[in-house]
N, C-alpha and C positions, 0 to 999 in steps of 0.2 A: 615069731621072730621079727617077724617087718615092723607089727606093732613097740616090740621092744625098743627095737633101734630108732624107730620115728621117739618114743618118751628119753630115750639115752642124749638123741640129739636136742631133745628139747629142753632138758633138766642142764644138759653142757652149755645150753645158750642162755639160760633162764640165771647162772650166772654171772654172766657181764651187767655190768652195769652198761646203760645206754646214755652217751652223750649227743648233743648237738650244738653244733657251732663252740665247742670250748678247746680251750686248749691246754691237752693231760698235761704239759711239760710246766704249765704254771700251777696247778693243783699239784704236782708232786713236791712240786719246791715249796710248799706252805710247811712239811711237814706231815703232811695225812697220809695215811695208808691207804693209797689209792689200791682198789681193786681191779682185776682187767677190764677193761673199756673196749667198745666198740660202737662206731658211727649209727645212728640211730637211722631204719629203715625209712623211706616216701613210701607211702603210693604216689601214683601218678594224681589221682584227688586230692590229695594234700597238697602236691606243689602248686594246683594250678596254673592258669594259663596268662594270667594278667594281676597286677597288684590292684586290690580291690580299693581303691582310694575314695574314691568321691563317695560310694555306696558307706563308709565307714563314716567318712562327714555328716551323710545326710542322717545317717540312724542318730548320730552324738548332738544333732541338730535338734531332731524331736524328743528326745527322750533326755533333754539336760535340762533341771531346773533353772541354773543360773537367770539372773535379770541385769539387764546391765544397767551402766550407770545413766546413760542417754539416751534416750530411746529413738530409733530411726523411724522415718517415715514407710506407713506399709509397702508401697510402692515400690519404694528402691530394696527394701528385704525380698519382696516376692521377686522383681528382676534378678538380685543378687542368686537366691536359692532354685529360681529357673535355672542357671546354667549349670548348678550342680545337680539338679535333679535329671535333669538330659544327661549328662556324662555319667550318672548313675544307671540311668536307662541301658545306655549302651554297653557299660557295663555287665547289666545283666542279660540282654541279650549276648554278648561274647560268651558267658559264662555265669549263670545263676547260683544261688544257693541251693534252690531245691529239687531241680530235675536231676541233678548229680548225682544226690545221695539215693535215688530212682533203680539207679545202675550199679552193676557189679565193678565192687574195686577193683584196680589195675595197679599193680606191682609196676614200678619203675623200668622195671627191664625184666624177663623171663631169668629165674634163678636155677634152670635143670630141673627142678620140681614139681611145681604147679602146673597144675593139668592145662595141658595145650588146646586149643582150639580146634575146631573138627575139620575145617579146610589145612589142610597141609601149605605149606611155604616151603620151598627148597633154597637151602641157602648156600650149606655146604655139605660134603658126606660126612662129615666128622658129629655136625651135628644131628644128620639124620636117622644115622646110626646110634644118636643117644636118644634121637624119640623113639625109633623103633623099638627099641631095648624098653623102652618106659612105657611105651604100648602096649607091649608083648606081655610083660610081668603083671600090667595090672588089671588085662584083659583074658587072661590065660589062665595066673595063680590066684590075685586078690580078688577078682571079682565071683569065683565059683565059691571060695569058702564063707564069704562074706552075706552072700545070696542063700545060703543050708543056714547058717545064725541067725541071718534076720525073720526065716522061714518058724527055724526054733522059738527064737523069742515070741514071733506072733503065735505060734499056736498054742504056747505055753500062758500067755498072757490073756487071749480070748479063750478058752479051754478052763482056764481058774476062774477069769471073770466070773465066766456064764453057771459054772458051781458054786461060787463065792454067792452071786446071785439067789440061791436058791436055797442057803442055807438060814433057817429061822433064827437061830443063837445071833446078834448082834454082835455080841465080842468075839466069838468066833469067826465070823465072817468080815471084821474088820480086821484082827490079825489078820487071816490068812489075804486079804485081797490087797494088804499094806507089804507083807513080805514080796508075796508074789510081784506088786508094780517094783520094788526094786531091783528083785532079781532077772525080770523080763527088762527092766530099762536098760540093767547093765548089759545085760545081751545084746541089746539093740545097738549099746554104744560101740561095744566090740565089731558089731557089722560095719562101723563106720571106720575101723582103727580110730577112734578118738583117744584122749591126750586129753585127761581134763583134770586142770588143778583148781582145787577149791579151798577160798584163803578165810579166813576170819570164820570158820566155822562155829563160834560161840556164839556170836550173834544168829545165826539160823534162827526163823518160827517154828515154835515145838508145838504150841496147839493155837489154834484158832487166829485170828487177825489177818492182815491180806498180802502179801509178797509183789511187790512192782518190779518189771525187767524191761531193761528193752529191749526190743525187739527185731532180732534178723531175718530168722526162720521157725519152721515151723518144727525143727527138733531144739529148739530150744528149748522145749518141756520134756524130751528127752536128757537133756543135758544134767537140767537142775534137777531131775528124776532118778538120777545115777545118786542123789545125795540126801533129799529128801523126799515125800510122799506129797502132791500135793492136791490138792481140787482143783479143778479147772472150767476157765469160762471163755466162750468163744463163739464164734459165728459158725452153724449148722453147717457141715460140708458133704459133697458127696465124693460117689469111689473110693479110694483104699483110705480116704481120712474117716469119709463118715461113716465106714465100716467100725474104723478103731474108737470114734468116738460112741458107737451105738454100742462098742463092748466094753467099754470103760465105764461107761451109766450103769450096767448090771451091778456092780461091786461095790460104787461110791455114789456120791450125791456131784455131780455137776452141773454146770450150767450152759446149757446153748441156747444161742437164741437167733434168729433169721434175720438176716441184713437190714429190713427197713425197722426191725426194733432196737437196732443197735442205739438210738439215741433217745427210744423210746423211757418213761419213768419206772416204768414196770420192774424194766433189767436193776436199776439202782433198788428198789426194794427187797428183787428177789437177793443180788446181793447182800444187801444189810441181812435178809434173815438168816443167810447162810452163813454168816461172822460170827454173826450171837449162837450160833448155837456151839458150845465148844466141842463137844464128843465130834462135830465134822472137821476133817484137814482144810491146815491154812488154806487158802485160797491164791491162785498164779495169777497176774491181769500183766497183762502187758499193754499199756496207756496208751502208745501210740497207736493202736489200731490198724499199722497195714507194718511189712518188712521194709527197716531202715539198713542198707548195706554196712553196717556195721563202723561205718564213719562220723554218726553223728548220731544225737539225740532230739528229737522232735519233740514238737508240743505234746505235753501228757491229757488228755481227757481226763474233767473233772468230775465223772459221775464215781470212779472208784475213790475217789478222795470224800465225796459226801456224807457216806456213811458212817465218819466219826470214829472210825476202827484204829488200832494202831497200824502203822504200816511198817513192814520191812524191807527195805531198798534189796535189789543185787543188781550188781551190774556185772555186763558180763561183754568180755573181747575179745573173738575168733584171731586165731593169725594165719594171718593171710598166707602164707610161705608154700604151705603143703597142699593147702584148695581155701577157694570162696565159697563160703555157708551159706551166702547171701540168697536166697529166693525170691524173684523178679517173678511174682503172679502172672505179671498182666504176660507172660511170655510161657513161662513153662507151669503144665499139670504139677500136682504131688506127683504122680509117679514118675515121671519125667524129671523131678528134681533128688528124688531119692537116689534114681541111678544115677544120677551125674554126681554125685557125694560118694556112692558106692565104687564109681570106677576113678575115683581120685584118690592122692596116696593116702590122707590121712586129715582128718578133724582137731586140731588144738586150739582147747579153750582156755581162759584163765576167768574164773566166776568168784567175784568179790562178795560176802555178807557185809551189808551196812550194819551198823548201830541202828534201833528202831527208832520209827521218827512219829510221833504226835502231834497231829493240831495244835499251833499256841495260840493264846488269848487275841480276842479280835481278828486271828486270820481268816480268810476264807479258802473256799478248795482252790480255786485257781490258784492262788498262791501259795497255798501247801502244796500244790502239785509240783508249778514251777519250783522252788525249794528241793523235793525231794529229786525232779530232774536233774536242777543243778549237781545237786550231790552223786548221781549216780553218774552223770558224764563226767564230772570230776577223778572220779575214782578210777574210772574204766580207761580215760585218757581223750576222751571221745567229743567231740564239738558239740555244744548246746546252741539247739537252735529251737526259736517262736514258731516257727513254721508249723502247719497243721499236716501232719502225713496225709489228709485225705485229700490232699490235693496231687496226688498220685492218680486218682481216677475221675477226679471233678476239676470246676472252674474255680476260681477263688472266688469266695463267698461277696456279698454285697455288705454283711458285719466287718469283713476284714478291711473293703475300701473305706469304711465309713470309719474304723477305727485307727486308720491313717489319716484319711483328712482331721478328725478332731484333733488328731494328734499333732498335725501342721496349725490348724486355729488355735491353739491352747500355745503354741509357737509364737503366734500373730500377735498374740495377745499378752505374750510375756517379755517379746521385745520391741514391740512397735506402739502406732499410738492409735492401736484400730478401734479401740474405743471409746477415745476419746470425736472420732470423725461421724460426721454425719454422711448420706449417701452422695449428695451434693458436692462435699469434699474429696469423696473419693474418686468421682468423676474427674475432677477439675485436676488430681494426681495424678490420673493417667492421660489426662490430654496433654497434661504436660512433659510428660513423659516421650509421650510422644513426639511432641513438636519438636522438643531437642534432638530425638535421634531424624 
């Protein structure tokens, strides 16, 4: 019943059309049949906290062909582009690009639905009598039926594995280990109360070739599992994960591989083999390599783009309204995030099929990667960003400082006159420089 009601409300809202900043009363006077409208939701990471000015200068700064018509002296561009570089600085200390997308999204203001925080606030009895109520229901009723399904699906899905496993017939044991993951995934989904629409299902991979998502959590291979069957490749885990992934290898061919080989050459081979072979299912990669909160798209890793395989985009976007799907590693276990999904009302997803996309003539992976990126944060709605997700747990690399500074020299050098200067001259530019201030 609660599941019902959570897809009733969804399918009623999944109606409106979403505006922003427009105004219906000029749209109806054109003559169009306007549909009902309604004000299109923030997060609170969306509005952000300051207008990112100078930071949008200095990118348009490196990364713009143009040459002008006269070329200035190095000296007063480098003075000029210091003071945007500092205001860009501060900038990003007020508020970065990347430690944001780090954290779970935050809804504008508390809607009565989304799971509350564990510290209690008293504000007034009106409203604490509506947490309590929301407490009570989905600590009481949703969370016991929900805990018996997910019970089911796993013993149903390790139980067939571990048989599937052991049966010699190949075709037999691929049906039965392909029906089985579907019907155990939709089980799973139901533990969630999920709510998952899936659009452009024609596009789907039927055999072989490799599927790109990005990446929130770690039911995200639950989600796309309720739809199709797929192989899957990932880093070795332990507890209730590396149980489920040591019962998933019994039935199918997948791939894991341990943290320091994740950039290793190995994994991109063992990939390739696994593509060419078709009688194995497509294959899931999720490029970014750690969970993006579901606000943006990160840089894709180019070793699943080498392979030369076709690729099938999906993209995919939780809403936020009923719970955050989002899994913050560096804070909470698997199981610790399972139940926090479990004791929230309800999982809505909406998961696009792209068109399949090919390597073209003269590209390379990095730039089929970025390409299919592009395309899937397009689609999902979701901000494209260059930024490497591994900088979730590391320092920024000494490739990345060095592929900004050339990218300031390749600046220097397309509007200044720094090479036509000798060292001597340059000197003599900044003494003088100096002397005047």
């Amino acid at each position: 019943i609660t599941s019902f009601s959570f897809q009733w409300g969804s399918r009623t809202t999944n109606q409106y059309q979403y505006c922003e900043n427009e105004n219906v009363d000029d749209y109806s006077a054109l003559g169009q049949s306007a549909s009902p409208r309604i004000k299109k939701r923030h997060s609170s990471g969306d509005l952000g906290i300051i207008h990112r000015e100078k930071s949008d200068v200095i990118d348009s700064k490196l990364h713009s062909k143009d040459e002008p018509l006269c070329r200035q002296t190095t000296v007063s561009v480098v003075v000029d582009d210091s003071i945007d570089f500092i205001a860009a600085g501060i900038e990003a200390i007020i508020e970065d690009q990347v430690t944001s997308r780090f954290r779970a999204e935050q809804l504008s203001s508390w809607n009565l639905l989304t799971r509350t925080r564990y510290s209690f606030q008293y504000i007034n009895w009106k409203l604490t009598v509506l947490w309590a109520t929301g407490f009570l229901f989905r600590y009481l009723i949703l969370v016991p039926i929900r805990i018996v399904l997910f019970l089911i699906g796993l013993s149903i899905m390790c139980s067939a594995c571990y048989i599937a496993g052991i049966i010699p017939n190949q075709k037999v044991k691929k049906f039965i280990s392909r029906q089985v993951m579907l019907f155990s995934m939709r089980i799973f989904s139901r533990s969630f109360s999920s709510i998952i629409r899936f659009h452009d299902q024609g596009n789907r991979a039927k055999k072989g070739g490799i599927c790109v998502a990005n990446h929130t959590s770690p039911i995200d291979v639950m989600i796309l599992s309720c739809d199709n069957c797929y192989a899957m490749i990932g880093q070795k885990q332990g507890g209730l994960l590396g149980f489920i992934q040591n019962a998933l290898s019994r039935a199918e061919h997948h791939i894991w591989f341990e943290r320091g080989e994740a950039a290793d050459r190995r994994k991109v081979f063992r990939l390739k083999e696994h593509v060419e072979d078709e009688n194995k299912l497509p294959i899931i990669i999720f490029p970014e390599g750690t969970c993006i909160n579901n606000t943006s798209v990160m840089m894709f890793k180019k070793g699943s783009f080498e392979v030369g395989s076709t690729i099938y985009p999906i993209a995919m976007k939780y809403d936020s309204r009923l719970t955050d799907a989002f899994w913050n590693s560096s804070e909470q276990s698997y199981g610790e995030y399972l139940w926090r999904m479990m004791t929230s009302w309800a999982i809505i997803c909406d998961v696009w099929y792209l068109p399949a996309m090919s390597k073209e003539e003269g590209e390379d992976a990095i730039a089929f990667a970025r390409r299919v990126k592009r395309a899937i944060a397009k689609k999902g709605g979701l901000v494209d960003l260059e930024w490497d997700g591994a900088l979730k747990r590391e320092r920024v690399s000494s490739k990345l400082v060095q592929l900004q500074q050339k990218l300031y020299y390749d600046r220097l050098t397309r509007t200044t006159t720094i090479n036509n200067l000798s060292q001597e001259d340059l000197r003599t530019d900044v003494l003088d420089i100096m002397q005047v201030r």
